[in-house]
C-alpha positions, -999 to +999 in steps of 0.1 A: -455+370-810-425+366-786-407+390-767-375+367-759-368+338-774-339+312-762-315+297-781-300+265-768-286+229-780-300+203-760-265+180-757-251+212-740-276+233-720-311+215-720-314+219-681-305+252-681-328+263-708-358+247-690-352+262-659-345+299-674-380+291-692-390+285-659-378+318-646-387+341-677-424+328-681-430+336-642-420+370-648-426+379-681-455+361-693-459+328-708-467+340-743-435+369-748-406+336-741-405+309-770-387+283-767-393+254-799-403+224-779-427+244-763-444+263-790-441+240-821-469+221-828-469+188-842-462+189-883-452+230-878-424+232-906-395+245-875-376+265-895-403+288-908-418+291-874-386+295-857-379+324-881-413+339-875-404+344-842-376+358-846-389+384-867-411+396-839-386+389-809-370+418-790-339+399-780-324+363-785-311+350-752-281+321-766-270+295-737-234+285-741-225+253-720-186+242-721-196+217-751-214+244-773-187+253-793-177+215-802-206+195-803-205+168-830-238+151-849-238+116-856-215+116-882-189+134-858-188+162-882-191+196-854-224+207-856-217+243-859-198+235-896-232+227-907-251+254-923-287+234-915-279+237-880-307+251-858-288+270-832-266+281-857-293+291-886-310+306-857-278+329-844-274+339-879-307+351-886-309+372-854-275+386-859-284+397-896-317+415-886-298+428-858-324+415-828-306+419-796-279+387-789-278+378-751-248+350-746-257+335-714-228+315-699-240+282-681-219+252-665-186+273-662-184+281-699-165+309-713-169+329-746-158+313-774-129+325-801-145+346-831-119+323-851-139+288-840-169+306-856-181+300-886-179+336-903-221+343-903-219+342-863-186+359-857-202+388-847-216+371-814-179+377-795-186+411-795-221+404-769-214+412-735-226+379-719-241+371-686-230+339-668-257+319-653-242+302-615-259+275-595-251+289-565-272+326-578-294+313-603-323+335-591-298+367-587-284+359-621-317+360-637-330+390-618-301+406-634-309+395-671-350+399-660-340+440-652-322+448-690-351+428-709-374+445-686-364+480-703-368+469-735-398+479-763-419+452-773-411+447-811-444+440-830-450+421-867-446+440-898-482+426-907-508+430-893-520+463-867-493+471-841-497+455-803-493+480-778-505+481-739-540+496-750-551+464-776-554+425-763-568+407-783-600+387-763-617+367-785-593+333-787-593+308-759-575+306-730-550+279-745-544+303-778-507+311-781-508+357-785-490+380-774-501+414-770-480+437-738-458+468-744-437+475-715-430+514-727-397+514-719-361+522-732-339+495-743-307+492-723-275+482-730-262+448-715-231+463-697-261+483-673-269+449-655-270+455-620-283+443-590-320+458-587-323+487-565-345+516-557-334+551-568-335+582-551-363+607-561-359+633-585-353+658-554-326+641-543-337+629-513-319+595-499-344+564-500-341+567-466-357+599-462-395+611-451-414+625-472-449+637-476-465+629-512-474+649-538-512+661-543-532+646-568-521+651-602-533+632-633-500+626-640-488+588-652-461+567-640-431+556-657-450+531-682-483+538-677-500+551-711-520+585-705-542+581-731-578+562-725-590+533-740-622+513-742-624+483-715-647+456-726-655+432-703-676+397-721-695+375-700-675+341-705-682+317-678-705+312-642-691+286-625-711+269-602-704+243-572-700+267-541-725+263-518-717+291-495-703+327-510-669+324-525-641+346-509-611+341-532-599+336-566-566+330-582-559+315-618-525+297-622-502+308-641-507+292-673-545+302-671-558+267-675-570+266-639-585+285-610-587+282-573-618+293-555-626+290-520-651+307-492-675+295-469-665+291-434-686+291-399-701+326-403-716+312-438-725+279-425-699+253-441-684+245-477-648+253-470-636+227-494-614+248-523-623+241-557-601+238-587-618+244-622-607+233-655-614+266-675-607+254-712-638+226-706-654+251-674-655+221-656-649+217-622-616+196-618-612+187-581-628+197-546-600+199-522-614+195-484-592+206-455-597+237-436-623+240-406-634+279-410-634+303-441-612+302-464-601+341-470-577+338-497-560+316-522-530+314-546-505+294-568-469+286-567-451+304-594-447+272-611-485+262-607-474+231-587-486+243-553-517+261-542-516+278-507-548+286-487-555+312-463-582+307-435-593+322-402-574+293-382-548+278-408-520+281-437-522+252-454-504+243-491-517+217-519-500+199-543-525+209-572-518+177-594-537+157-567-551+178-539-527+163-515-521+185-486-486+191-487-480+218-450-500+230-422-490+260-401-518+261-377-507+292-356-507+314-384-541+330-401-553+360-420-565+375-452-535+370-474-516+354-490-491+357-516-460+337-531-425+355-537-416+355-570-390+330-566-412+305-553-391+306-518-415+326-494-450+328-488-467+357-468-498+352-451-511+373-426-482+397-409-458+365-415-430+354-438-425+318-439-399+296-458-415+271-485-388+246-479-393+239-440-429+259-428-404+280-406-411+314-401-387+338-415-402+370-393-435+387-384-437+416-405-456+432-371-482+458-375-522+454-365-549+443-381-554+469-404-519+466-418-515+457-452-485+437-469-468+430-499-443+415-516-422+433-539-413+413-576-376+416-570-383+388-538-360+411-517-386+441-504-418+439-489-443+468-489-461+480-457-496+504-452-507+512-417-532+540-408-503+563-406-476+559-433-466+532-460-430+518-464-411+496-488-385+477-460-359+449-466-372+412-465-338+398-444-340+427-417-372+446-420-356+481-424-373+506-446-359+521-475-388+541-481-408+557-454-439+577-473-467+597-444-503+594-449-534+613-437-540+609-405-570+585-387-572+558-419-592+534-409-591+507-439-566+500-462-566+475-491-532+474-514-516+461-545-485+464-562-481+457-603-462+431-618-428+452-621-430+467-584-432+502-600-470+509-588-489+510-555-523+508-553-543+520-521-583+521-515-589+538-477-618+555-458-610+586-443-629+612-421-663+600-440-648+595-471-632+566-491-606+569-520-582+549-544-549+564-548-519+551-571-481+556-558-452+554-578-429+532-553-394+544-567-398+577-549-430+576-530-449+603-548-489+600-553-495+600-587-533+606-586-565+603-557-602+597-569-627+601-546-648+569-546-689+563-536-674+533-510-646+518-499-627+495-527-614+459-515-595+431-535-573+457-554-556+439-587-533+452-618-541+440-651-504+422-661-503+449-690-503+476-668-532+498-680-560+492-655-568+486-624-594+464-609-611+462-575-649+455-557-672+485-547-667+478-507-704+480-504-709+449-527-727+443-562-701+461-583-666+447-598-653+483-612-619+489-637-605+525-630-577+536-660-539+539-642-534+569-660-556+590-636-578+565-615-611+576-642-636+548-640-630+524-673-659+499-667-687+488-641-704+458-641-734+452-615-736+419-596-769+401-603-790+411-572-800+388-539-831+384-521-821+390-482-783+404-488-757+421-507-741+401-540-706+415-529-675+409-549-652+393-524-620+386-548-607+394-582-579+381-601-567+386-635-553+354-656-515+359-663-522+372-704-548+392-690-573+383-709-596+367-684-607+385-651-626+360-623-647+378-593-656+354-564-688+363-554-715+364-524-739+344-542-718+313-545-708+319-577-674+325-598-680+344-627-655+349-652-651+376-681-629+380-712-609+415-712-605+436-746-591+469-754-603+488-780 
């Protein structure tokens, strides 16, 4: 099942269409955007896939270059005359089942006449349309991103309904499903707007203090209240570290992941290791940094892997391992692409990807915390005393949200939209996990927790939340609709230490979920919903 799928003629927009693909399977997931030379197989009759997927799509996106309208085939006959014609069979069969019709304008093109249209498709001049710029590309997308963002995932008439509480687990990590329900109201086109963050239901500017809310069971905007069962399969232990394993980050098609540890503490093995998870082979060991490697993570393209250690930033090419950038004054515990692919934070820096400058130091000590918000514009910072969501070009905040006093760890994560923030903490003898909703700052719920929780990751679909015991041995799932425990699983145990869970990282489907571990060893399971 697709969520969007893109409509294009290759003589008019083929360039555009890849690099919307681009965009759209970054942030919306690789399996909810179709697009037919990527998802029909070899001897696939196209026309019966292609109106499959439209059956189950929530919206056709249509790219109109300024040759679209008269294209000729071979015969010079104008392809749209032609009943056979993909785009236009495909325009006509989303228009008749009334799917959503997005015109996106590309190269300067302007919306055709509904009297060049053959009469099945004249409906399509009344679509408000979106122009797609080289200069804004990226803004131009975030703008279509935000309106497909709002709308419900529509699911196949056959077959049991897909909704945020059912993945299905049991295919490989190649399979082509789809299973995500974003909860959310359709929009109307005409609402695209530059992203933004609201004002609270109070009425308070952005701008504003405030104190949250106590702890209230109460969900987000999109989370589901309801439980559901977490299973979590054993799938894979993959096996090559020789030192504990620190990090763990799949790329985004879920075909590979990073892992990385070691260090002069452990004794050596710093080299990152890329695994082939389809065979669960280990691809390539990349050799490089001189201390432990603290964290790792892919381009949004998958092209580039960036590695985090106690004396370097350092960035792979991952088709060959070739070190690509070194910034040697900068080290840390973090690191994390924006979504555009433009900046990487590491540390309490903001570098550019195209030159290794540095943009600006975030500031804060070492117990500050950082994140990058999806809309590559905001960054999210936790110190002991308050969190804030500021402005990436001049660090002001927008949102300025106290905390208890005398924190003396924090460990944070936002979901995939930017709508949640997660928080683990110890405070005055105690430790908790606590789940903000950023728009206005409230706390949604706190849960008291036995230790500390580190490594702090969304599932993509948005109904749990994963993270390590702090005091080692357990990877643990808590439900986002009131921070309940959904699932433990024990590490296996060690001789003369802790088998702590230094990482976790879900694949982008969310169907996989990797832990790095003390004992060397990456262990991978397979996440259902029942």
């Amino acid at each position: 099942m697709s969520r969007v799928f893109i409509n294009y003629r290759r003589l008019d927009s083929a360039a555009y269409a890849g690099r919307l693909y681009d965009r759209l399977t970054h942030d919306l997931g690789r399996d909810f955007v179709f697009m037919d030379i990527d998802k029909i197989d070899p001897g696939d009759d196209w026309v019966e896939v292609i109106e499959q997927r439209l059956e189950a799509c929530s919206a056709v996106i249509v790219l109109i270059g300024s040759t679209w309208i008269d294209c000729k085939d071979e015969s010079g006959q104008r392809r749209l005359d032609n009943p056979d014609d993909h785009v236009r069979r495909e325009l006509a069969v989303a228009l008749q089942r009334k799917v959503r019709v997005v015109p996106v304008l590309v190269g300067g093109a302007s919306m055709p006449r509904s009297d060049r249209l053959p009469a099945e498709l004249a409906l399509l001049v009344r679509r408000n349309a979106i122009e797609l710029s080289d200069q804004r590309f990226h803004h131009d997308v975030d703008r279509l991103v935000e309106v497909l963002n709002r709308m419900p995932l529509k699911t196949e008439a056959a077959g049991p309904a897909l909704t945020s509480a059912t993945l299905t687990a049991d295919l490989p990590p190649s399979a082509d499903t789809s299973s995500h329900d974003l909860l959310i109201a359709e929009a109307e086109i005409d609402e695209l707007s530059p992203r933004s963050i609201p004002a609270d239901d109070e009425g308070l500017s952005p701008t504003q203090t405030r104190t949250p809310e106590p702890s209230s069971p109460k969900a987000a905007a999109g989370v589901s209240i309801a439980h559901t069962t977490v299973e979590l399969s054993p799938r894979l232990d993959l096996r090559g570290h020789q030192k504990p394993v620190m990090s763990v980050a799949f790329s985004p098609d879920g075909c590979l992941l990073a892992s990385a540890g070691g260090g002069d503490f452990f004794g050596t093995d710093t080299a990152i290791r890329l695994w082939n998870l389809p065979k669960g082979k280990l691809l390539r060991e990349i050799p490089g940094h001189k201390d432990q490697v603290t964290r790792v993570a892919f381009s949004p393209d998958g092209k580039t892997l960036a590695s985090c250690s106690l004396e370097a930033l350092r960035l792979w090419r991952v088709g060959d391992g070739k070190r690509l950038q070194t910034i040697e004054e900068d080290y840390g515990e973090s690191v994390e692409f924006s979504s555009d692919g433009t900046l990487l934070l590491s540390g309490s820096g903001l570098y550019r990807l195209s030159d290794g400058e540095l943009v600006r130091t975030l500031g804060g000590d070492e117990n500050t915390c950082f994140a990058l918000c999806p809309d590559a514009k905001h960054f999210v910072c936790m110190t002991g005393k308050r969190w804030q969501i500021c402005w990436i070009d001049d660090g002001k905040p927008v949102l300025d949200v106290p905390l208890k006093p005398n924190i003396e760890y924090q460990n944070i994560a936002l979901s995939a939209d930017g709508r949640l923030l997660a928080a683990g903490w110890h405070h005055d003898r105690n430790n908790w996990i606590a789940l903000f909703e950023t728009s206005a700052g409230k706390r949604l719920w706190e849960r008291n927790t036995d230790s500390g929780v580190d490594s702090l990751r969304f599932h993509p679909l948005g109904t749990v939340l994963a993270g390590s015991n702090r005091s080692g041995e357990e990877l643990v799932l808590w439900h986002l609709a009131d921070g309940e425990v959904a699932a433990r699983v024990k590490m296996p145990n060690m001789m003369l230490s802790f088998n702590e869970v230094h990482g976790v990282a879900f694949s982008a489907d969310g169907k996989q979920l990797a832990a790095a571990c003390h004992d060397s060893v990456v262990r991978l399971w397979t996440v259902a919903f029942r």
